[in-house]
C-alpha positions, 0 to 999 in steps of 0.5 A: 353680695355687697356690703356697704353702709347708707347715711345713717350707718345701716346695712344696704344688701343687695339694695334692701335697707335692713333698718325696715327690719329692725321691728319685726318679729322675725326675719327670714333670710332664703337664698341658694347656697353659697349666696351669704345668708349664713353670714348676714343672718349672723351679723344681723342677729348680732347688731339686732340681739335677736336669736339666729336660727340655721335650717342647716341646725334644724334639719341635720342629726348627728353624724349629719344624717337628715333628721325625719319629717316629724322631728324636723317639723318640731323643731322648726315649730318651737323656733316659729314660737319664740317671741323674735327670731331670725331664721335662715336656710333653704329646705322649701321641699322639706318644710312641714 
């Protein structure tokens, strides 16, 4: 992934500017692994102060044993409540 900057100093990844996100209540960032969704979710909630959340955080107990469905889905429900947040991961056959 390239990071570089337009005229006005905003992120361009991969030719989308995130300066259309700054509003939003939320953000989600989806992509396989390895492809740096980690990383611009961290970097943007810094820039953006808006609380960053990992599926990775939500779906993994201790000892990284997968939490069950029901746990799972609760914590993904109180993140959705919050007022803004930027979540990230991939667990579409997981989800709720």
């Amino acid at each position: 992934m390239k990071n570089r900057t337009d005229k006005h100093g905003f992120w361009l990844y991969d030719d989308i500017n995130v300066r259309h996100l700054l509003g939003s209540k939320f953000v989600l960032i989806l992509g396989s692994p390895g492809s740096g969704k980690s990383t611009f979710a961290r970097k943007f909630s810094d820039i953006v102060g808006v609380p960053r959340f990992s599926m990775d955080d939500l779906y993994w107990g201790k000892n990284w044993e997968p939490l069950d469905r029901a746990e799972f889905s609760a914590r993904v429900m109180r993140v959705l409540g919050a007022d803004r947040f930027i979540l990230e991961g991939n667990y579409h056959d997981r989800f709720l």
